[in-house]
C-alpha positions, -999 to 999 in steps of 0.1 A, spaced: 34 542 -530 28 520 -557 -3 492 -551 22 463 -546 44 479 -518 9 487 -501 -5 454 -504 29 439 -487 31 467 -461 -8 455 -450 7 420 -451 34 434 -425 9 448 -406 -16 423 -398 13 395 -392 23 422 -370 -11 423 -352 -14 387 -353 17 379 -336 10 410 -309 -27 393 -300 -12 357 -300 20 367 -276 6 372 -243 -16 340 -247 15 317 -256 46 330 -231 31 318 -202 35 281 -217 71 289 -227 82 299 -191 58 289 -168 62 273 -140 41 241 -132 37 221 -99 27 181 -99 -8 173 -89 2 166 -53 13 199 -48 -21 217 -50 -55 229 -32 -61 209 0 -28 193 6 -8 180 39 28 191 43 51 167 64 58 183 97 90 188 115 109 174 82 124 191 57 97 189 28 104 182 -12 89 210 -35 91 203 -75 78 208 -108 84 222 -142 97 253 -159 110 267 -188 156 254 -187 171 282 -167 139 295 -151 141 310 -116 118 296 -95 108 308 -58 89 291 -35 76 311 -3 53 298 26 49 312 64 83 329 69 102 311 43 118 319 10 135 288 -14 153 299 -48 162 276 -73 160 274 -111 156 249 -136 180 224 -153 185 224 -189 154 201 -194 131 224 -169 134 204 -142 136 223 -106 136 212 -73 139 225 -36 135 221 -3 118 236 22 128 238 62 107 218 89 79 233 96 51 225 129 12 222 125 -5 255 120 -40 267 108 -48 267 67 -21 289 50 -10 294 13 20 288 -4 36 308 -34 54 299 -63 68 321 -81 87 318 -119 77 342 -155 43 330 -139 26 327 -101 11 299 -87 -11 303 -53 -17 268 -34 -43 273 -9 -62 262 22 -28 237 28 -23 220 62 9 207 78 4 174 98 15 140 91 13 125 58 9 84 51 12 67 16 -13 39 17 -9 6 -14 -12 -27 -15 -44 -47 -33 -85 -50 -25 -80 -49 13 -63 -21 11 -86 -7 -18 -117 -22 -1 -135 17 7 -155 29 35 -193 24 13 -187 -17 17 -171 -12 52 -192 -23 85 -218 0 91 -212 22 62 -241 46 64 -233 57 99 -191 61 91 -199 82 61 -223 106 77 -200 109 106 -170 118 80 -166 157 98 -130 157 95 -121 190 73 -80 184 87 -79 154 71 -72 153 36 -75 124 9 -55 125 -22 -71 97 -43 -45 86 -68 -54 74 -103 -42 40 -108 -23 32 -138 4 8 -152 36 18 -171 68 7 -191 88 33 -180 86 58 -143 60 83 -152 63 121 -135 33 128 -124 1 114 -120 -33 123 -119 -51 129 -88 -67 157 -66 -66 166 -28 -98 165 -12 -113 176 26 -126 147 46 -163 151 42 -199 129 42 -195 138 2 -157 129 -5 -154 93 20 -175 72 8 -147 57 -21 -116 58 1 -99 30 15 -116 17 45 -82 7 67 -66 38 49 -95 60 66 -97 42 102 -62 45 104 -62 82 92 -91 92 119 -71 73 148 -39 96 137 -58 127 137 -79 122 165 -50 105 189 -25 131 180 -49 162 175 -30 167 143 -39 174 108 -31 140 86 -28 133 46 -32 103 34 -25 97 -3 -45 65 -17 -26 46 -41 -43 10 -33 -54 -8 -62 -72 -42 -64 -60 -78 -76 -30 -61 -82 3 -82 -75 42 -71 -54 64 -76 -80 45 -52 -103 47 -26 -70 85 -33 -70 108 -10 -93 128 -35 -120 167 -34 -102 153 -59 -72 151 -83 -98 187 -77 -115 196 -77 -76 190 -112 -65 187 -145 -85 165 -155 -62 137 -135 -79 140 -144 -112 106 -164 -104 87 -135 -116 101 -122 -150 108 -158 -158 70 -158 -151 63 -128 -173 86 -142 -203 68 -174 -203 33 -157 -204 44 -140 -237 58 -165 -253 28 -185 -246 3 -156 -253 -5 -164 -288 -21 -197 -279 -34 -185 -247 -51 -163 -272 -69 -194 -293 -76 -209 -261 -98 -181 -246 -116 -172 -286 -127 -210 -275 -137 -205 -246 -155 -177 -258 -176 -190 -281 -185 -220 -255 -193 -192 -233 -220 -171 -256 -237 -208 -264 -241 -215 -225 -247 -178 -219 -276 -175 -239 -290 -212 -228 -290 -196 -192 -305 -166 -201 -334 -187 -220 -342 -206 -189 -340 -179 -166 -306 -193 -146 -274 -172 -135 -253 -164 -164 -222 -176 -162 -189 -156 -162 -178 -147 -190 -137 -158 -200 -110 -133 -193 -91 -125 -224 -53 -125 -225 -36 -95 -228 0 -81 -240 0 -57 -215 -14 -65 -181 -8 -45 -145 7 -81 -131 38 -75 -152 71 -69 -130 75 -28 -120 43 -16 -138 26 -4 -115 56 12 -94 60 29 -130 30 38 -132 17 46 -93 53 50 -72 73 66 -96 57 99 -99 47 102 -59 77 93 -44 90 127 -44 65 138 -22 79 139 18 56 116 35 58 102 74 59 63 67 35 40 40 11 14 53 3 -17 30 -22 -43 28 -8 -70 0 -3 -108 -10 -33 -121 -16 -24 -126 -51 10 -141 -45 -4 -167 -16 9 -196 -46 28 -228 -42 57 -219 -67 61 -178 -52 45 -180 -13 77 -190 2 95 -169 -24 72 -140 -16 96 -132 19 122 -119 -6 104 -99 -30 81 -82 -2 115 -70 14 135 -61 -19 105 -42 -22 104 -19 8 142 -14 5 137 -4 -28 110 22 -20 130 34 9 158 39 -16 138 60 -42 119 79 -18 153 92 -1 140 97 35 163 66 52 142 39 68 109 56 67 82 36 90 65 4 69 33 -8 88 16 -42 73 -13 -61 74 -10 -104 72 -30 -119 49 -64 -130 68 -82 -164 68 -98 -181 40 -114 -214 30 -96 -236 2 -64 -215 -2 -31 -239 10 -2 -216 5 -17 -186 27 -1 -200 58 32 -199 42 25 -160 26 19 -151 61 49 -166 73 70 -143 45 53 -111 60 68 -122 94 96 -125 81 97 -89 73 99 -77 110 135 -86 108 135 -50 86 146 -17 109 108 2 112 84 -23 102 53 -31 120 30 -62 110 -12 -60 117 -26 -94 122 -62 -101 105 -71 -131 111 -89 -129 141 -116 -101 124 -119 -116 88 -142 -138 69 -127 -179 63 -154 -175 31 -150 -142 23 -113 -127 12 -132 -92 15 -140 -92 53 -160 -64 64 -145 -51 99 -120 -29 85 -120 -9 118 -102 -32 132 -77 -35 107 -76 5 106 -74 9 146 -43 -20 148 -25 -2 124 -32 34 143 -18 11 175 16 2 156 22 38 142 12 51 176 41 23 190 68 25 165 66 60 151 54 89 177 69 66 207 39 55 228 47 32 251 19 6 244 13 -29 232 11 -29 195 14 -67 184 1 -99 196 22 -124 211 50 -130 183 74 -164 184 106 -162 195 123 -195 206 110 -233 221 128 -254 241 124 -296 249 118 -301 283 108 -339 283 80 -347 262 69 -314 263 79 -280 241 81 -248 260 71 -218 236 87 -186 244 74 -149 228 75 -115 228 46 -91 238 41 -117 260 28 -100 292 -10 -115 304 -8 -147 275 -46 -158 277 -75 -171 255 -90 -148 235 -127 -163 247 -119 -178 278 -120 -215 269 -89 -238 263 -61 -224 239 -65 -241 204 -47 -237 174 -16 -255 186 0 -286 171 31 -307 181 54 -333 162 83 -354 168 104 -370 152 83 -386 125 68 -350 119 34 -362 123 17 -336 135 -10 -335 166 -34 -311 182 -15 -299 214 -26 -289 245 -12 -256 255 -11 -238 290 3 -207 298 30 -202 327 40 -171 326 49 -154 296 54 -188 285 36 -217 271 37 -257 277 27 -279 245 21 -317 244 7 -343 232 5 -379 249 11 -395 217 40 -374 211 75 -386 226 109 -364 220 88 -333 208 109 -311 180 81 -292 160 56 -265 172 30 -251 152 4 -222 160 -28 -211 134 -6 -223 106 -39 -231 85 -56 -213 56 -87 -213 75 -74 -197 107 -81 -219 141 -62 -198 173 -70 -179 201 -41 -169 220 -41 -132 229 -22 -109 257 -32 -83 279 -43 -57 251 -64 -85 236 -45 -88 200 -41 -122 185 -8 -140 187 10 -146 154 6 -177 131 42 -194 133 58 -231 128 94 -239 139 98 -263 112 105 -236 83 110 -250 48 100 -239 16 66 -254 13 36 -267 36 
């Protein structure tokens, strides 16, 4: 063999070598299959509904899926897409679940329970560290069959498939960050129903409903062309949005650094305009929704509208919020899966809140919705009340009502109709039984109108299930109002002590 042909044959050789050491590393990421984050360590499965398995695998890959007694084949698409469903299954202790492709993937230490999707904005996001009496809730966290899947929050163009995010065991160590209401609600579940519960965090501050709400609601109704209309504008307008914050900036170091001299607050600092913000229309479903809404969950509870309590979008809010849940009901493909709410609490100096909460009434007229009043437990000069156990135990009430069937009061007293009986307006509701004030004094909160629509503090007494308003300076009667203030004034309760809805008869489009 001459010197060349030996030289080319070593060549061969250590290719051959090469390729034989590098093989076993790489087929794995050719064929193997891969689960989303939310199928992993720690997770809840859905009881007694048939449950949504997916993930990734090489196009044509045969993918098995086995937990307790069950066995699911499929394989993937041409893109490696696959996708299966498992049977109903009932609450059990810790088990495993196997998936199987050219590769095998072992979830462990998985619970089946009940599994709730919490969103919405800082209420929602507000955690259990700045909740009341923090130090004592987190040390008393024990709850290893409850599980927290803490969602990264991110905005997008286009729906994202997955998102990052890890499963985690209730524990003094892992509580502290999660939603307040989401984790008072969670205990009530589990401790009510003796059942394991999931509940996958997706709240995210400041944040605004038409960026939760997938793009077709807005090609679906003219009437919410508000908010890209909104979103066009602030491009087109961005550049000198742009010159006016470099301003405002440079006003803003001067007085800065005078404050600083003299010892004084510093004041804040401008916000800069950005192309790219998460108030944009469908962002954050993109970004948040999209990739979770495959995951078989019992119902979602949301805390939300803060930042759409506006003059031009309050009134306007009633459509969006309801395009909304339809639309999520639609993607997540589970019919009219339970929606739980919480109205909008009381502030100081903010008009249009009366009318927001009057648009998350309106939403009751949806199949499966609850609504959580607020106002009674929050802060008139603080949007970030405190007391989220409140807010946490009244949603427990409603999904205790509405979902597993309990026959107990879950709502204050909500406006149904009024009548004219002379110079007097008789208020009728529902959850009516045992009407009463909250602190034992005279009902307040109540005003009257007639026909020149000036309105009047009314005196209100109950009879029955039933109230009488008037006002001696009032003749012909034909408007009613109830805590329809920014500032919430009210104390009209029933039996089970929860707070009567804000409402006005005289509905229109502004205050």
């Amino acid at each position: 063999m001459n010197a060349k042909k030996a030289l080319w044959r070593m060549k061969i050789c250590s290719f051959i070598s090469i390729v034989v050491l590098i093989l076993p590393s790489i087929s794995p990421i050719w064929g193997a299959v891969k689960l989303p984050s939310l199928i992993s360590d720690n997770m809840v499965i859905q009881q007694d509904m048939p449950v949504h398995v997916w993930g990734k695998a090489n196009a044509g890959e045969k993918v098995t899926v086995e937990i307790f007694d069950q066995q699911q084949k499929t394989k993937a698409d041409e893109e490696g897409n696959w996708q299966l469903w498992l049977h109903p299954m009932q609450p059990s202790k810790a088990t495993t679940m196997t998936v199987t492709g050219n590769n095998t993937l072992v979830v462990q230490n998985i619970l089946i329970g009940e599994v709730w999707f919490a969103a919405g904005q800082s209420n929602m996001e507000w955690s259990v560290r700045k909740s009341l009496n923090s130090e004592q809730e987190i040390s008393n966290a024990h709850f290893p069959e409850i599980r927290f899947f803490d969602a990264k929050r991110s905005f997008s163009d286009t729906e994202i498939e997955d998102i990052e995010g890890q499963w985690m065991v209730c524990s003094p160590e892992t509580v502290a960050e999660i939603s307040g209401t989401g984790y008072f609600f969670t205990r009530g579940i589990h401790q009510h129903l003796n059942l394991p519960v999931g509940l996958i965090d997706a709240s995210w501050g400041a944040t605004r409903c038409e960026a939760w709400s997938p793009s077709e609601v807005f090609e679906a109704d003219a009437r919410l062309d508000y908010w890209p209309m909104k979103w066009e504008k602030y491009q087109h307008d961005l550049p000198e949005l742009i010159k006016d914050y470099q301003l405002e900036l440079e006003d803003w170091k001067e007085r800065a650094e005078k404050a600083k001299s003299e010892g004084k607050e510093i004041p804040r600092e401008p916000r800069e305009p950005k192309p790219k913000t998460k108030f944009e229309p469908s962002v954050i479903y993109n970004g948040v929704v999209a990739p979770m809404k495959n995951y078989t969950i019992r119902g979602v509870i949301w805390y939300q509208g803060e930042n759409n309590a506006y003059k031009e979008e309050a009134f306007l809010y009633r459509f969006l919020f309801t395009a909304m849940i339809k639309a999520w009901r639609k993607e997540w493909k589970q019919g009219d899966f339970p929606f739980i709410y919480a109205q909008l609490s009381t502030l100081n100096e903010h008009p249009y809140w009366p009318v927001l909460r009057e648009s998350q009434t309106e939403a009751l007229k949806l199949k499966n919705t609850a609504m959580v009043v607020t106002y009674d437990v929050g802060d008139s000069t603080d949007a970030h009340f405190k007391n989220k156990q409140v807010v946490g135990k009244r949603f427990e009430l409603a999904a205790r009502r509405l979902v597993y069937g309990e026959d107990i009061e879950a709502s204050g007293p909500l406006f149904r109709q009024m009548t004219i009986e002379g110079d007097s307006l008789r208020l009728w509701f529902e959850h009516a039984k045992g009407l009463a004030s909250s602190d034992g004094n005279a009902l307040v909160g109540f005003e009257i109108a007639g026909e020149n629509k000036k309105l009047y503090p009314a005196k209100a007494i109950t009879d029955g299930e039933t109230l009488l308003l008037y006002n001696e300076n009032v003749t012909n009667p034909s408007i009613a109002r109830y805590a329809f203030k920014d500032a919430v004034i009210g104390n009209l309760v029933n039996k089970a002590g929860l707070p009567a809805v804000p409402f006005r008869t005289d509905v229109k489009d502004a205050l």
